[in-house]
C-alpha positions in Angstrom: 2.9 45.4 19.8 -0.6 46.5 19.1 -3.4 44.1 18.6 -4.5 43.9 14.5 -8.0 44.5 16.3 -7.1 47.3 17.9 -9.2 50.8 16.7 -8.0 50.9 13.0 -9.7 54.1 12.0 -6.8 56.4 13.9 -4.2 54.3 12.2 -2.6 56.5 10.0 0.6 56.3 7.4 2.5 57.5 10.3 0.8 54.7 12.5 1.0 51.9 10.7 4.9 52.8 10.1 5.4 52.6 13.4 3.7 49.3 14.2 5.1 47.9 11.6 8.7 49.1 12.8 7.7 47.2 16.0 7.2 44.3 14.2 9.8 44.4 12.3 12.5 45.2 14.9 11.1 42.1 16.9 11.6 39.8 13.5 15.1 40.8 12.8 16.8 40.9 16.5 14.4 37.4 16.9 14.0 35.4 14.1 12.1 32.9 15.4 9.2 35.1 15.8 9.4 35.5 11.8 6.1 33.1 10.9 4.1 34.8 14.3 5.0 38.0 12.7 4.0 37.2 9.2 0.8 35.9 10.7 0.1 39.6 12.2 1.0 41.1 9.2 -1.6 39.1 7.3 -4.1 40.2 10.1 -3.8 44.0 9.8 -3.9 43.7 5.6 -7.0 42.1 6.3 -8.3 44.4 8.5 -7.3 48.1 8.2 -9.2 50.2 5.4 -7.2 51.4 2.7 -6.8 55.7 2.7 -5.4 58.4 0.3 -2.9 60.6 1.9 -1.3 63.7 -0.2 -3.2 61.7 -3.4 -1.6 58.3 -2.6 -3.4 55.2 -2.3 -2.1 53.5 1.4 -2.5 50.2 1.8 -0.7 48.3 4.2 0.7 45.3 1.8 2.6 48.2 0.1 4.0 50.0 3.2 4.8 46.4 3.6 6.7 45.7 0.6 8.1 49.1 0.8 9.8 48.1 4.4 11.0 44.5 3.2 12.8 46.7 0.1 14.8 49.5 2.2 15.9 46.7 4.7 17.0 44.5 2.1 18.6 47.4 0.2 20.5 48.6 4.0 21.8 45.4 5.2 23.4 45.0 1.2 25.0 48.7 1.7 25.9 47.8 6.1 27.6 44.8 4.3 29.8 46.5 1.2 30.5 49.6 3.6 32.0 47.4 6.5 33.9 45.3 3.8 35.1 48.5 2.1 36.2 49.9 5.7 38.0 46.6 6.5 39.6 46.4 3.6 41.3 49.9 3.3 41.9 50.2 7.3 39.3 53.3 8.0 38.0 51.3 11.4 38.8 52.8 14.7 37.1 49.8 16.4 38.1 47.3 18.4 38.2 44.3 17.2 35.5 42.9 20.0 33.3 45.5 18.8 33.7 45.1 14.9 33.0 41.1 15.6 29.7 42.9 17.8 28.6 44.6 14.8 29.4 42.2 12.1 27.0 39.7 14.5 24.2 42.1 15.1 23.9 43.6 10.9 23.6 39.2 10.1 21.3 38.7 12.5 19.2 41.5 11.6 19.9 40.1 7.4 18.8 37.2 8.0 15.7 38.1 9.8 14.6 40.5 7.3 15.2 37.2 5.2 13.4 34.8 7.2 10.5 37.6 7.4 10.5 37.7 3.8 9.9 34.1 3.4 7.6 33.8 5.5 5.4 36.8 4.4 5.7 34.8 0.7 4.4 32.0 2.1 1.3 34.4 3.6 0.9 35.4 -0.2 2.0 39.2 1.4 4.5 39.1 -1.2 4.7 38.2 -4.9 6.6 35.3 -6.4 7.9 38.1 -8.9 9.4 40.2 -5.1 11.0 36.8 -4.3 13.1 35.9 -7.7 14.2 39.2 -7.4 15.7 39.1 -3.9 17.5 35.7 -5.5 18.8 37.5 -8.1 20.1 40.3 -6.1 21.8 37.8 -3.6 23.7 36.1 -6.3 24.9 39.2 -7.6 27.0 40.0 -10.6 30.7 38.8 -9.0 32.1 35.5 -9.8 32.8 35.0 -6.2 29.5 36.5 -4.6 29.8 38.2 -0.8 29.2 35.2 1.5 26.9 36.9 3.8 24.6 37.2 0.5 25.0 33.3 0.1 24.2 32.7 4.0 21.2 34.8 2.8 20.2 32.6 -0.3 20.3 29.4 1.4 17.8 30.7 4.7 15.6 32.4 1.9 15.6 29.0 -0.2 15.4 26.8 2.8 12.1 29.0 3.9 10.7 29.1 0.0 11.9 26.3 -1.4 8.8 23.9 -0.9 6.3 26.9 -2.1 8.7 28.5 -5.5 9.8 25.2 -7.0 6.6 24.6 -8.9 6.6 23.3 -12.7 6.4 27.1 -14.5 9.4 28.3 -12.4 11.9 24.8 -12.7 14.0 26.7 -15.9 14.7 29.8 -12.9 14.6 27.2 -10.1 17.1 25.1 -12.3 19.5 28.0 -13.1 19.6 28.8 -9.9 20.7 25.3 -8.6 23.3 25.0 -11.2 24.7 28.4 -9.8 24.5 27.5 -6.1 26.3 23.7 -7.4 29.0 25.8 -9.2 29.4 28.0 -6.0 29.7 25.0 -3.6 32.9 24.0 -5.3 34.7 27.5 -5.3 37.6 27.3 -3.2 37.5 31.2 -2.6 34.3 31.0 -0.4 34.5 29.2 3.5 33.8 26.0 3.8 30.5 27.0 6.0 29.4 28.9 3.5 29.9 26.0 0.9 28.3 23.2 3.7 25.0 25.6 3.5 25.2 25.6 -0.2 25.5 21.8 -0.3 22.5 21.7 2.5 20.3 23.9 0.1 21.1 21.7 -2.9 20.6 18.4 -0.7 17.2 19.8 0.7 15.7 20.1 -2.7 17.2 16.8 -3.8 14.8 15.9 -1.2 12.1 17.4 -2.0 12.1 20.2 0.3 11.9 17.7 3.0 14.0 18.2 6.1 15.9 15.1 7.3 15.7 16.0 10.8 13.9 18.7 12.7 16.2 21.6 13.1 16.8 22.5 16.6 16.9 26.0 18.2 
């Protein structure tokens, strides 16, 4: 990965794409490299110019925003199209090497998660980006997918402190009732309902861990 100092003036749309592939890459396979990560994205914003290519204005906090979007939107479609295949029998896989890819698409979810919590708390994303992504992880089902709810709870255990301000309790309150509802349907596993409960337990507590979280 390329230093944030390194000679900024080469660094093209084309460039900074690619560094920030790097970057990202390393977040999702590696998690807990998320807030280091963040911390280097704050550094380039800060430091490379801003350029028109083809009439566009480049900055690097939208090439940013634009990445955190079309990962989001990927994992969502990974998820539904593996779900789909499952469902109607159209896998040829093993089952070792469904179980591999199932493992690898969360890990890479809920890095671009972590990585989008974390570049919130950097103020590299708006508040506005954030309720969004809550939005979309809830989803319009009764009975959302329970990857998306692993997903909520990370987000909100990496948010929660920062987004649960005064002017946002009414959304911050919805949301809590929804998750509450949620960790009493039967139709989701009970980890899944465990991390709801932990969410809901967390800002009980005022987005105070009770222990330090190992690993």
């Amino acid at each position: 990965m390329a230093s944030p100092h390194a000679p900024l003036q080469v660094m093209h749309k084309a460039d900074r794409k690619y560094e920030m592939g790097k970057m990202f890459d390393k977040a999702l396979m590696e998690p807990t490299f998320c807030e280091m990560i963040a911390n280097f994205c704050c550094s380039y914003a800060l430091v490379l110019p801003d350029f028109s290519e083809e009439n566009e204005k480049i900055t690097f906090k939208r090439l940013l925003l634009n990445k955190c979007q079309e990962e989001f939107e990927r994992g969502g479609r990974e998820q539904e199209e593996t779900n789909k295949a499952d469902e109607e029998g159209r896998v040829k896989q093993s089952e070792e090497e469904r179980e591999e890819k199932r493992i690898k698409a969360r890990r890479r979810r809920l890095g671009n998660i972590s990585l989008i919590g974390e570049l919130y708390k950097k103020r590299m994303l708006t508040e506005r980006v954030m309720h969004e992504c809550i939005k979309k992880l809830f989803g319009q089902q009764q009975t959302p997918v329970e990857q998306n709810i692993e997903a909520l709870c990370k987000l909100m255990s990496t948010i929660g402190e920062m987004i649960d301000h005064p002017n946002a309790k009414e959304y911050m309150d919805a949301y809590f009732e929804r998750m509450k509802s949620l960790s009493n349907n039967m139709k989701l596993s009970s980890s899944v309902r465990f991390m709801l409960n932990d969410a809901i337990d967390l800002r009980k507590n005022k987005w105070q861990q009770r222990r330090k979280v190992e690993g």
